[in-house]
py3Dmol code that shows the C-alpha trace and the ligand (Angstrom):
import py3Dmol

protein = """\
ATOM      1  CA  UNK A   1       5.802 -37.206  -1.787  1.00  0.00           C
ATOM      2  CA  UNK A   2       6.026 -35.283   1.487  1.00  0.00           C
ATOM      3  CA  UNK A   3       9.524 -34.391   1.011  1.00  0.00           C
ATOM      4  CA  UNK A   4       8.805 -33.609  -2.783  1.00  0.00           C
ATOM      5  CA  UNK A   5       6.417 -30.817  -1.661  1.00  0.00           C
ATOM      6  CA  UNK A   6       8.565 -29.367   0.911  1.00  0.00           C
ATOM      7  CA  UNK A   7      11.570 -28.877  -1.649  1.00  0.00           C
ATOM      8  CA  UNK A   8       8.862 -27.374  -3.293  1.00  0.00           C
ATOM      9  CA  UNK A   9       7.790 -25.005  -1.132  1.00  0.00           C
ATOM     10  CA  UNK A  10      11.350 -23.848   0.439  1.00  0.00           C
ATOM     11  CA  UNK A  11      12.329 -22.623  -3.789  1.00  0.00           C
ATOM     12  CA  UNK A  12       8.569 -20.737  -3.802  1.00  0.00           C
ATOM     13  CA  UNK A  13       8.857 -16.849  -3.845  1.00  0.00           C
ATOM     14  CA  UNK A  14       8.397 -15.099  -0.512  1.00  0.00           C
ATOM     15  CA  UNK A  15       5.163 -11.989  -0.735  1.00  0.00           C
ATOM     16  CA  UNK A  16       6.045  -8.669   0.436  1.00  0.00           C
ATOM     17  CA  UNK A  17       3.496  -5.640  -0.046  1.00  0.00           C
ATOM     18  CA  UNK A  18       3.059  -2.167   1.031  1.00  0.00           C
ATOM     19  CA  UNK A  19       1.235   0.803  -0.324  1.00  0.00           C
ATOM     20  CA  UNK A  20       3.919   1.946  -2.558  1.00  0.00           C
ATOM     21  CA  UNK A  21       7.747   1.569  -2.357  1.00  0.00           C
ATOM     22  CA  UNK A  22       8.518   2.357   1.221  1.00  0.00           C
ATOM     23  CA  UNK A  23       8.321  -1.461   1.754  1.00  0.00           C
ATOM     24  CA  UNK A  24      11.145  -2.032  -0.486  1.00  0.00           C
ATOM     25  CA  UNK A  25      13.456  -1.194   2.585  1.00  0.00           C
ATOM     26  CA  UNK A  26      12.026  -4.414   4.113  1.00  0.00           C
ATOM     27  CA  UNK A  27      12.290  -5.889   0.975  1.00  0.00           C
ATOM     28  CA  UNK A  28      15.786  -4.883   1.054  1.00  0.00           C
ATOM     29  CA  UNK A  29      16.669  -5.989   4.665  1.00  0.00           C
ATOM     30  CA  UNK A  30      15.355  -9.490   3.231  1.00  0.00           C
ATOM     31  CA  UNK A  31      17.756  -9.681   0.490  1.00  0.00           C
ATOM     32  CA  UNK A  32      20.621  -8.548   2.751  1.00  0.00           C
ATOM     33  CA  UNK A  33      19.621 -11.213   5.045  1.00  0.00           C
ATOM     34  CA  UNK A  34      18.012 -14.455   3.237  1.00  0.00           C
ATOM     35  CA  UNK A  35      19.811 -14.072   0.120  1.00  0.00           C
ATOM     36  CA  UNK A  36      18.711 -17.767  -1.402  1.00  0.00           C
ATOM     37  CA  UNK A  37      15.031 -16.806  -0.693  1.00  0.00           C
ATOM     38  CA  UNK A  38      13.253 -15.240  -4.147  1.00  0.00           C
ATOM     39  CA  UNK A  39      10.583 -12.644  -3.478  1.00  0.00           C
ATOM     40  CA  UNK A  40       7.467 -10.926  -5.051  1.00  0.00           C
ATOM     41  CA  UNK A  41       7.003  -7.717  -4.057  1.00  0.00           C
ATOM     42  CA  UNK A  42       3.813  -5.969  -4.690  1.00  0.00           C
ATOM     43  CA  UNK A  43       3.385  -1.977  -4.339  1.00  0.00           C
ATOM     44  CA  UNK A  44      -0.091  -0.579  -4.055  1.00  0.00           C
ATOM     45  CA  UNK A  45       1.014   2.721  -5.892  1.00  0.00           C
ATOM     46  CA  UNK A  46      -2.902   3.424  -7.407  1.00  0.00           C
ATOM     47  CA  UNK A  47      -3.800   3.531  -3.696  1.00  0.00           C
ATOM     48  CA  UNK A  48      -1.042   5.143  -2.105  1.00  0.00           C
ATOM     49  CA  UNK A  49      -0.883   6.440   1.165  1.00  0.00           C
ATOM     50  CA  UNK A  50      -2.365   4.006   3.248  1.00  0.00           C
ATOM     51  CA  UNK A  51      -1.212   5.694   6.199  1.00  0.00           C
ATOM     52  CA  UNK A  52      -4.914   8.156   6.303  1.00  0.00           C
ATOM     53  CA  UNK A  53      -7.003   5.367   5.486  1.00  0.00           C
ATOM     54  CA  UNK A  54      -9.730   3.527   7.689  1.00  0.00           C
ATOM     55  CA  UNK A  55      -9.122  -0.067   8.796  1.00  0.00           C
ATOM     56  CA  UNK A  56     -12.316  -1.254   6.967  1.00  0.00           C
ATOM     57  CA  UNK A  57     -10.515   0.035   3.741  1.00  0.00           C
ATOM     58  CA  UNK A  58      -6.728  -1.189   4.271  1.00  0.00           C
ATOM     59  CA  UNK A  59      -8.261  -4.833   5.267  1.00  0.00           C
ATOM     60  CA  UNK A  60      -9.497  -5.103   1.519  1.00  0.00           C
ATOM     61  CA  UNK A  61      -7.297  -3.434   0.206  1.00  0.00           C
ATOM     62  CA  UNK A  62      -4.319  -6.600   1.938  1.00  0.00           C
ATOM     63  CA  UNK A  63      -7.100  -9.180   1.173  1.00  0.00           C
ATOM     64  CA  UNK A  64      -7.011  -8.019  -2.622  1.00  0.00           C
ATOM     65  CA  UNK A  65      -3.467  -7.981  -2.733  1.00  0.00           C
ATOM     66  CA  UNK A  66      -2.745 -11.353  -0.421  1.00  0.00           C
ATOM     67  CA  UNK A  67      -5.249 -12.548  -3.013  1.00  0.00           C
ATOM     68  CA  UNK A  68      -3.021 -11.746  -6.442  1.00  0.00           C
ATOM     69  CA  UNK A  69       0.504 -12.653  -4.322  1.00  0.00           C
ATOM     70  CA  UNK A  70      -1.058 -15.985  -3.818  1.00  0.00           C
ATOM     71  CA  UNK A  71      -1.536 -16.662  -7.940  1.00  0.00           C
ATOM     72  CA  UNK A  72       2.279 -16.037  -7.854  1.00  0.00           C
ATOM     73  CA  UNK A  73       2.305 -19.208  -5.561  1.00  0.00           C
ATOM     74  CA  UNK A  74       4.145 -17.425  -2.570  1.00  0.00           C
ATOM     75  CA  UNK A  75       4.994 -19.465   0.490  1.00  0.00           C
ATOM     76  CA  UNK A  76       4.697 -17.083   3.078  1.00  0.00           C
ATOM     77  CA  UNK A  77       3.670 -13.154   2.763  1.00  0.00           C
ATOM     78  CA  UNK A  78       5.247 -10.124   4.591  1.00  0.00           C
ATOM     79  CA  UNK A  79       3.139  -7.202   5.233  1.00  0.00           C
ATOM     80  CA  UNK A  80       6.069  -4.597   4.971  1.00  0.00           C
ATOM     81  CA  UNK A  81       3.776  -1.601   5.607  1.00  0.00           C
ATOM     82  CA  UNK A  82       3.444  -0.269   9.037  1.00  0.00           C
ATOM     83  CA  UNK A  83      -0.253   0.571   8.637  1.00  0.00           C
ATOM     84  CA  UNK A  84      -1.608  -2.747   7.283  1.00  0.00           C
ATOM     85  CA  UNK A  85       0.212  -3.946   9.657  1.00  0.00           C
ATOM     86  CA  UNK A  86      -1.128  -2.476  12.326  1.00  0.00           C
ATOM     87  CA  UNK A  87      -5.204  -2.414  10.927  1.00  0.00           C
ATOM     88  CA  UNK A  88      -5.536  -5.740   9.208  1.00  0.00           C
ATOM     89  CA  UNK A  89      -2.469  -8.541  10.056  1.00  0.00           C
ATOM     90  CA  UNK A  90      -4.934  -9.905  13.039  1.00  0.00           C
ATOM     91  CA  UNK A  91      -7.396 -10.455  10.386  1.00  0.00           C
ATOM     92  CA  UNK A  92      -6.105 -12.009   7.157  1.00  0.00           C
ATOM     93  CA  UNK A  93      -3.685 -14.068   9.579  1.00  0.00           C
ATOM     94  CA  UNK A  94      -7.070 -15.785  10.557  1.00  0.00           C
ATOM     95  CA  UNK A  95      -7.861 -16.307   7.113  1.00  0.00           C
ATOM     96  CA  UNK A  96      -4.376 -17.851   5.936  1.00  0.00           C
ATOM     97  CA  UNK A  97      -2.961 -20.927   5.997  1.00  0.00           C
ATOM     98  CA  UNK A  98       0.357 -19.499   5.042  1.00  0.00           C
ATOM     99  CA  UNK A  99       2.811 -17.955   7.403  1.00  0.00           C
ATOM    100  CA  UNK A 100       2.146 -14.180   7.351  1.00  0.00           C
ATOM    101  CA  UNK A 101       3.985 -11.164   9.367  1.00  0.00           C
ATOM    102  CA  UNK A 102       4.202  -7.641   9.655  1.00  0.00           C
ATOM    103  CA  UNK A 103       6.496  -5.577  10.777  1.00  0.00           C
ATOM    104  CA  UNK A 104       5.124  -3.926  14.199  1.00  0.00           C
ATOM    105  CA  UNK A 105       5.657  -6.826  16.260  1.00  0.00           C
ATOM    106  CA  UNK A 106       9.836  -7.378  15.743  1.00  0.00           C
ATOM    107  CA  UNK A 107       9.981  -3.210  16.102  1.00  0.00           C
ATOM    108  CA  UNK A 108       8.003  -3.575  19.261  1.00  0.00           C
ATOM    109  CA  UNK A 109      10.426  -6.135  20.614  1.00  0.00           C
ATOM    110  CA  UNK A 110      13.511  -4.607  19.857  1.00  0.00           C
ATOM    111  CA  UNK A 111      12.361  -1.328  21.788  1.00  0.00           C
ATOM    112  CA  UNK A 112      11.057  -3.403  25.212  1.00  0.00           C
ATOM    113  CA  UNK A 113      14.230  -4.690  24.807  1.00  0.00           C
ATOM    114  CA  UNK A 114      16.647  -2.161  24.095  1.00  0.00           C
ATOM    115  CA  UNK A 115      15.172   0.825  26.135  1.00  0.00           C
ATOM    116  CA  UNK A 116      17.060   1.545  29.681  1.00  0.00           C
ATOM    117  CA  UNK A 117      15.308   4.537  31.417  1.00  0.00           C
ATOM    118  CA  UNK A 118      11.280   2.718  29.999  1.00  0.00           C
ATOM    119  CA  UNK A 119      10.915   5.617  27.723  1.00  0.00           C
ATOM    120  CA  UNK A 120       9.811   4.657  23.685  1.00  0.00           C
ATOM    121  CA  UNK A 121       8.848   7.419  21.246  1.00  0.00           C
ATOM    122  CA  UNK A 122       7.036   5.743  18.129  1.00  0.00           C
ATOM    123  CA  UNK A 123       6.689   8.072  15.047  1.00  0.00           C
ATOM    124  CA  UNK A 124       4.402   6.560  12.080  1.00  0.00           C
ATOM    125  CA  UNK A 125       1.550   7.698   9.891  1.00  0.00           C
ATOM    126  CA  UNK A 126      -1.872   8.858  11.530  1.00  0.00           C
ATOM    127  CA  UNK A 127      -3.631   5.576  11.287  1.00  0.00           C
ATOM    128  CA  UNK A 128      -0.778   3.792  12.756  1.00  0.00           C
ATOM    129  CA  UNK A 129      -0.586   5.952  15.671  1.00  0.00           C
ATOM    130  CA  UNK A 130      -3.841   6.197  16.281  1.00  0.00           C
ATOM    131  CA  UNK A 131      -4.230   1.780  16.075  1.00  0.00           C
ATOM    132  CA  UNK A 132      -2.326   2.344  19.571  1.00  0.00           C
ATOM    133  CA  UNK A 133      -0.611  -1.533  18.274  1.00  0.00           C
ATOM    134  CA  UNK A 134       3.088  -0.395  18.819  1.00  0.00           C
ATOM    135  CA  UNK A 135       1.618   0.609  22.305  1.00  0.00           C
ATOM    136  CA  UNK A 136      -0.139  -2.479  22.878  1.00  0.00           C
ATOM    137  CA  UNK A 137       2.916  -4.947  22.367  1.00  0.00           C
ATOM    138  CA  UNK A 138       5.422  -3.015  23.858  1.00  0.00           C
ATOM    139  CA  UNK A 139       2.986  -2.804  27.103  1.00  0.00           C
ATOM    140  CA  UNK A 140       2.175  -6.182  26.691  1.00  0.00           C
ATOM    141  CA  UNK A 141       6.157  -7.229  26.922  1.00  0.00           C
ATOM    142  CA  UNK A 142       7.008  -4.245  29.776  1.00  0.00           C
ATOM    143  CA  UNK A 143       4.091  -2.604  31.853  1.00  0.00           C
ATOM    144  CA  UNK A 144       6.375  -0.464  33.128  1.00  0.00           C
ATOM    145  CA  UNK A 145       7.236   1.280  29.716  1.00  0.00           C
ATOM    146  CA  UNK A 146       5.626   4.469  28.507  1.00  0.00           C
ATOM    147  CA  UNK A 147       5.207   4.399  24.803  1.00  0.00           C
ATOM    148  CA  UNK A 148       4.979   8.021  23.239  1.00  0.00           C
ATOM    149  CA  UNK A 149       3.406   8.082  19.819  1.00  0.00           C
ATOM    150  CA  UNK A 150       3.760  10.729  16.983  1.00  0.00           C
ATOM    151  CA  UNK A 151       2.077  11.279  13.585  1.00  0.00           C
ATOM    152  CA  UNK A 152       5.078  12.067  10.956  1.00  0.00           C
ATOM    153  CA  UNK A 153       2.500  12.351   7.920  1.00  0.00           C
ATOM    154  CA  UNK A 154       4.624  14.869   6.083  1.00  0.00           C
ATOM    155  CA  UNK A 155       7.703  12.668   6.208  1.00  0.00           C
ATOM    156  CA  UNK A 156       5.848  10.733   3.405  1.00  0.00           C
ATOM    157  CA  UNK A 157       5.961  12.691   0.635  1.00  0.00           C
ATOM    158  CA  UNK A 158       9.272  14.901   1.875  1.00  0.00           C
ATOM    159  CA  UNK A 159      10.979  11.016   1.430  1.00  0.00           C
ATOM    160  CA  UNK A 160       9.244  10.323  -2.162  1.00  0.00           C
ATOM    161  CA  UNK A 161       9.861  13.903  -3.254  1.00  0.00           C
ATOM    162  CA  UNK A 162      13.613  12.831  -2.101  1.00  0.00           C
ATOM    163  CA  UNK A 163      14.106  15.624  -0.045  1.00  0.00           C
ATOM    164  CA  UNK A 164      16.083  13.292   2.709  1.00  0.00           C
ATOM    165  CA  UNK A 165      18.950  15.735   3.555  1.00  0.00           C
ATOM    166  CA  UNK A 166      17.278  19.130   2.850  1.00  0.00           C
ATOM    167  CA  UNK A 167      16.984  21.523   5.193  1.00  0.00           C
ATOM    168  CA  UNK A 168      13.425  21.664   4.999  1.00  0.00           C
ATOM    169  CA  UNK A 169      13.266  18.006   5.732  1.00  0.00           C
ATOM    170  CA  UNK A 170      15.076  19.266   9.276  1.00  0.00           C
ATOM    171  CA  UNK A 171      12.602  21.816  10.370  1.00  0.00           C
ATOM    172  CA  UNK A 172       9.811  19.318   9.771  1.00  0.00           C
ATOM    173  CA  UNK A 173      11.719  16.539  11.536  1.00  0.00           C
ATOM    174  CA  UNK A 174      12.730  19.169  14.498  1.00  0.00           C
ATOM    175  CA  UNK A 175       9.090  20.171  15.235  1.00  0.00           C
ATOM    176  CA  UNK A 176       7.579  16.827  14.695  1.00  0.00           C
ATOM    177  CA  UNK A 177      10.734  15.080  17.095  1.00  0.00           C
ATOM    178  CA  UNK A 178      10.838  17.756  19.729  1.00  0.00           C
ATOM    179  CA  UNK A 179       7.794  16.624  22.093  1.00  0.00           C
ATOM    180  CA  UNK A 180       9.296  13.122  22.186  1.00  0.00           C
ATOM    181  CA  UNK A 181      12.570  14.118  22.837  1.00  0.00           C
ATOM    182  CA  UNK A 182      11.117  16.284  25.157  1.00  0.00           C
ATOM    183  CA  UNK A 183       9.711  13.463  27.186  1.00  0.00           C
ATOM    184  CA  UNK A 184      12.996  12.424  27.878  1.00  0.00           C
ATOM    185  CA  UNK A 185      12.721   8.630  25.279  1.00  0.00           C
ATOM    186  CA  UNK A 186      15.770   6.804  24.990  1.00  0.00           C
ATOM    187  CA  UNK A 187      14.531   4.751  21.663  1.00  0.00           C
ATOM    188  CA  UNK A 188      12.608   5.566  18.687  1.00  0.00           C
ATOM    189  CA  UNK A 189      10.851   3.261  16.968  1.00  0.00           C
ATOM    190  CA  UNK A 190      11.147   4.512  12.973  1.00  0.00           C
ATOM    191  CA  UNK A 191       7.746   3.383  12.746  1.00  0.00           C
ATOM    192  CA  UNK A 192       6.883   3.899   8.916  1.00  0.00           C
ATOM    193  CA  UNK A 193       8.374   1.828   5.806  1.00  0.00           C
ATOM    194  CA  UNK A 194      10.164   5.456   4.492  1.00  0.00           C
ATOM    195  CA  UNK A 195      11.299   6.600   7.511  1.00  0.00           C
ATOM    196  CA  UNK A 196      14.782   4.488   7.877  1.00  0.00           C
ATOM    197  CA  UNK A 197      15.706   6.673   4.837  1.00  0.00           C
ATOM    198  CA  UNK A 198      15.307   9.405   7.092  1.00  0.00           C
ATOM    199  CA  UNK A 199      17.563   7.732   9.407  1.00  0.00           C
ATOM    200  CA  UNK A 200      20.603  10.025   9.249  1.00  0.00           C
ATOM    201  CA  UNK A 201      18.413  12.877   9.492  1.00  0.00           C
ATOM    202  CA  UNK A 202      16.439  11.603  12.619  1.00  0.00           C
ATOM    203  CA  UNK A 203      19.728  10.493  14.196  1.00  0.00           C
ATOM    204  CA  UNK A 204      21.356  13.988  13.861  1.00  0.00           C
ATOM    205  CA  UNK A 205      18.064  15.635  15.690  1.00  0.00           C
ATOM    206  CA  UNK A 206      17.553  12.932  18.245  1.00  0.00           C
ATOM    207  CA  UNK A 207      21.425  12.720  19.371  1.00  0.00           C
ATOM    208  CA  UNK A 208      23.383   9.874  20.518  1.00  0.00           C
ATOM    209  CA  UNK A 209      21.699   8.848  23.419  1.00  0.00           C
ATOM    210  CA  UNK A 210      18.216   7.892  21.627  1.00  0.00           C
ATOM    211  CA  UNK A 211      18.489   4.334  19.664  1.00  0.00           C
ATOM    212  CA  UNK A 212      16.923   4.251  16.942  1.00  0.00           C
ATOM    213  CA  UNK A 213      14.748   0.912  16.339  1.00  0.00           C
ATOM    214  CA  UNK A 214      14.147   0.067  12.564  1.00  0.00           C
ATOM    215  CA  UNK A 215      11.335  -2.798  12.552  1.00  0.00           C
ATOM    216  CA  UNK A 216      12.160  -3.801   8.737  1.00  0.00           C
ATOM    217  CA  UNK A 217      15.535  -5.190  10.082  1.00  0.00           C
ATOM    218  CA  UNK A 218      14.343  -7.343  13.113  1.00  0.00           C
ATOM    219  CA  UNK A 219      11.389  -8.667  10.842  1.00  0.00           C
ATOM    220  CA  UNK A 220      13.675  -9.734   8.553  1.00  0.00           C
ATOM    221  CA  UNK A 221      15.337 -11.958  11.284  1.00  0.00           C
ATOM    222  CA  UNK A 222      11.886 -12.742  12.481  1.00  0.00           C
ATOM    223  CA  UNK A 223      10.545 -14.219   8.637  1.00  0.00           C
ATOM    224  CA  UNK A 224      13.965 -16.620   9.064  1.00  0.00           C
ATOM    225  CA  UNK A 225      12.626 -17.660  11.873  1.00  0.00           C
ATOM    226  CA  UNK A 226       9.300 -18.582  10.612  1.00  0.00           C
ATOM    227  CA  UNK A 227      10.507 -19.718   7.626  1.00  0.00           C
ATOM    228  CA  UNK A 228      12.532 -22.508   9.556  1.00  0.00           C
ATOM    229  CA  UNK A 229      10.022 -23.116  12.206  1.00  0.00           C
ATOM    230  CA  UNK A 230       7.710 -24.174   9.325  1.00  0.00           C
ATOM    231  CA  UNK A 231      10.554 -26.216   7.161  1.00  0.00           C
ATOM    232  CA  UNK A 232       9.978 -23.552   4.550  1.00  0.00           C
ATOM    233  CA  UNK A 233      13.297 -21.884   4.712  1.00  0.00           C
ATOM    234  CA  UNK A 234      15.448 -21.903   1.394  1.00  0.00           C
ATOM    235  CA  UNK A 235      19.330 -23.812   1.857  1.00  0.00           C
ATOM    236  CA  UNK A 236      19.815 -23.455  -1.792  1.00  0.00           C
ATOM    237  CA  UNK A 237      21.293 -21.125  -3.691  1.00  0.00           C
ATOM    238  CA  UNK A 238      18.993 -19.530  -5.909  1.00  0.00           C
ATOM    239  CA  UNK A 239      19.826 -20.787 -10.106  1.00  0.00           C
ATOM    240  CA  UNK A 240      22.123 -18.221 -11.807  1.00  0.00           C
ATOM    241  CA  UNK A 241      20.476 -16.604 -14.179  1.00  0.00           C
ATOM    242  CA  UNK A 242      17.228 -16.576 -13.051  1.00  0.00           C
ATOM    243  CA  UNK A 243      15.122 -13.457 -12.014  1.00  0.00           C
ATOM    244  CA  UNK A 244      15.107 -13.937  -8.409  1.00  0.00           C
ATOM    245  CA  UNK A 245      12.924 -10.904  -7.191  1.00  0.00           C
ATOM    246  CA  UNK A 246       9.317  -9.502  -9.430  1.00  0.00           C
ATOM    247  CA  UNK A 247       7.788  -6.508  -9.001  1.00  0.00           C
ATOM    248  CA  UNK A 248       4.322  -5.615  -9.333  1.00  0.00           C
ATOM    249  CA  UNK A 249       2.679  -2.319  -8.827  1.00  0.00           C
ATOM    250  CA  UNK A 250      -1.048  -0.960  -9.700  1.00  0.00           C
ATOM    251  CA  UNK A 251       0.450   2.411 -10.875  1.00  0.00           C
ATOM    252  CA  UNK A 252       3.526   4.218 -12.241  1.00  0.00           C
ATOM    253  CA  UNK A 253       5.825   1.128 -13.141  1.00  0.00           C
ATOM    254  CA  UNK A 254       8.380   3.799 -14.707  1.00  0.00           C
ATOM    255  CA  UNK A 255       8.479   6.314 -10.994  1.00  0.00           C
ATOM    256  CA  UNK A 256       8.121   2.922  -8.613  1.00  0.00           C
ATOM    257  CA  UNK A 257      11.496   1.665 -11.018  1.00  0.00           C
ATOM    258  CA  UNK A 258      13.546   4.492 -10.758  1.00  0.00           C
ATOM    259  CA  UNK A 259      13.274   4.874  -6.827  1.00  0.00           C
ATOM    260  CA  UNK A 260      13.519   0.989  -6.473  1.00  0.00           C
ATOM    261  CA  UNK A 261      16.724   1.448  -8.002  1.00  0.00           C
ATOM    262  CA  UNK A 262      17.968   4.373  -6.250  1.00  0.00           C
ATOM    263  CA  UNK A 263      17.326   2.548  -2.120  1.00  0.00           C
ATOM    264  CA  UNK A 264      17.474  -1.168  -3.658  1.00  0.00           C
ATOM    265  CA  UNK A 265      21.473  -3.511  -3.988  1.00  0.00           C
ATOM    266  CA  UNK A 266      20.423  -4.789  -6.878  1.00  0.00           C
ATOM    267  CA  UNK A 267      18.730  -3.040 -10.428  1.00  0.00           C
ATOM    268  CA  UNK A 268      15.313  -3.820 -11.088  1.00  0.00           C
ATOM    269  CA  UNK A 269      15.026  -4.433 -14.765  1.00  0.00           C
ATOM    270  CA  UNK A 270      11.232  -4.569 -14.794  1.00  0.00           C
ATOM    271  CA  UNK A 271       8.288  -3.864 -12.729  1.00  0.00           C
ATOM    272  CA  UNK A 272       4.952  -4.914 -14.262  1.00  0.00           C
ATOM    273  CA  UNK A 273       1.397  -2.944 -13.759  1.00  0.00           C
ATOM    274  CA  UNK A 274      -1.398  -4.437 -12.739  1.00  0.00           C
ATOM    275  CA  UNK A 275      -5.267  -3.967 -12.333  1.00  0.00           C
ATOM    276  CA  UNK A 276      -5.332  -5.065  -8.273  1.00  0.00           C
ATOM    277  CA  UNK A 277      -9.023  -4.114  -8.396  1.00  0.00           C
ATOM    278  CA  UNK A 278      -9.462  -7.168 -10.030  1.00  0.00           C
ATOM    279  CA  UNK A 279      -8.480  -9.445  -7.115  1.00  0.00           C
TER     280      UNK A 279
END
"""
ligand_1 = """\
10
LIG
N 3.812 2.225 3.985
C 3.162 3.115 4.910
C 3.496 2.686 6.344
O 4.504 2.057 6.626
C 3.566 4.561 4.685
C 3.016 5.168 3.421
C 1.503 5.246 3.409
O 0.896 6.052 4.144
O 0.912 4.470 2.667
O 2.744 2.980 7.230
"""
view = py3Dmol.view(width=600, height=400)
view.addModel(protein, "pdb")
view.setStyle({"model": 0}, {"cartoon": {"style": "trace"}})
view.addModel(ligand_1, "xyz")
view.setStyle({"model": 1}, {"stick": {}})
view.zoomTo()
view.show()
């Protein structure tokens, strides 16, 4: 019986939400890396951005949405957004008895770990910055490190409007990246779900001697390790033929589609609407 349920649960889907379809680079770093795990991913694109919201708002907002991914009979859920990460992960993980994550943690790791001279620049959205959570764990690994935080909050829309290479994208990159480079960092955390499509870009202004940490990668090495340390990680190849990923949004199925398909390895053939108020 025991061992029936856990085959069970190792073939059950994997949750993944954010406000809209920056998470799908997480989503995307989980394909690349646990390719027999299935996943629903759920898009908040009615609510969209989180990113200015308070954290009374963003926690129901993940409770609505934790609720719905559950009907889908997920094993585990991934918060893929930065900002729900950062205002409401400590409290749904209290109210779960599913593995959950998010993705500030891993990105906070990688920088204690990676930076040399103790110097981290964070860039996110307002609310992230001003949670002071990248700050807090990286602290919490390294006293000694200085985190430098920056609100990017035009770097939103310049990515959705797909403006990743234009030279207006550059002179709002320059001015927002200057006072962190000017502090002398030597890593960056890409602290928002859209920014690693700004990677190039950032890379370019920052120079070669600033790393550039991009949390959805190392939380996709961190959900493997959940997944095994709870006996919930897939071995099997997932059945030919059968949809492996579903996508749900609460707005714009047509828009979320065609940008899915432009950042995703794989073509989304259908992403279904729904009324997340509901939940
Ligand atoms: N997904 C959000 C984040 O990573 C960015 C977009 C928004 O503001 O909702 O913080």
């Amino acid at each position: 019986m025991a061992e029936q349920t856990e085959r069970r649960d190792c073939a059950a889907p994997i949750g993944v939400f954010d406000s809209g379809v920056g998470g799908l680079t997480v989503a995307r770093e989980i394909m690349r890396n646990l390719p027999n795990e299935r996943i629903v991913y759920f898009g908040d694109t009615a609510r969209v951005p989180y990113g200015s919201k308070s954290r009374e708002t963003i926690l129901r907002y993940s409770r609505q949405i934790i609720r719905f991914l559950r009907t889908e009979q997920v094993k585990a859920i991934v918060i893929a957004c930065n900002t729900a990460s950062a205002l409401a992960l400590d409290e749904v993980e209290k109210e779960l008895d599913i593995p959950i994550i998010g993705v500030i943690k891993s990105g906070a790791h990688v920088a204690a770990a990676s930076t040399v001279n103790k110097k981290v620049g964070v860039i996110g959205t307002e609310s992230t910055i001003h949670s002071g959570m990248y700050d807090q764990l990286i602290r919490a690994e390294d006293p000694k490190i200085t985190v430098y935080g920056k609100a990017c909050p035009l770097f939103v829309p310049l990515v959705e409007e797909g403006w990743l290479k234009d030279p207006v994208t550059e002179t709002v990159a320059r001015r927002y990246l200057q006072e962190l480079l000017d502090e002398g960092i030597d890593s960056l955390i890409l602290g928002c779900t859209h920014y690693p499509l700004l990677r190039s870009l950032i890379g370019e202004i920052a120079g070669p001697d600033v790393r550039l940490v991009n949390p959805a990668y190392e939380t996709a090495r961190e959900l493997e390790r959940l997944l095994a340390k709870h006996g919930i990680l897939n071995t099997q190849a997932k059945p030919p033929g059968n949809e492996p990923y579903k996508f749900y949004v609460s707005d714009a199925a047509d828009k979320f589609k065609r940008f899915a398909n432009s950042i995703l390895p794989y073509d989304i053939e259908t992403t279904q609407k729904i009324n997340i108020e509901e939940y």
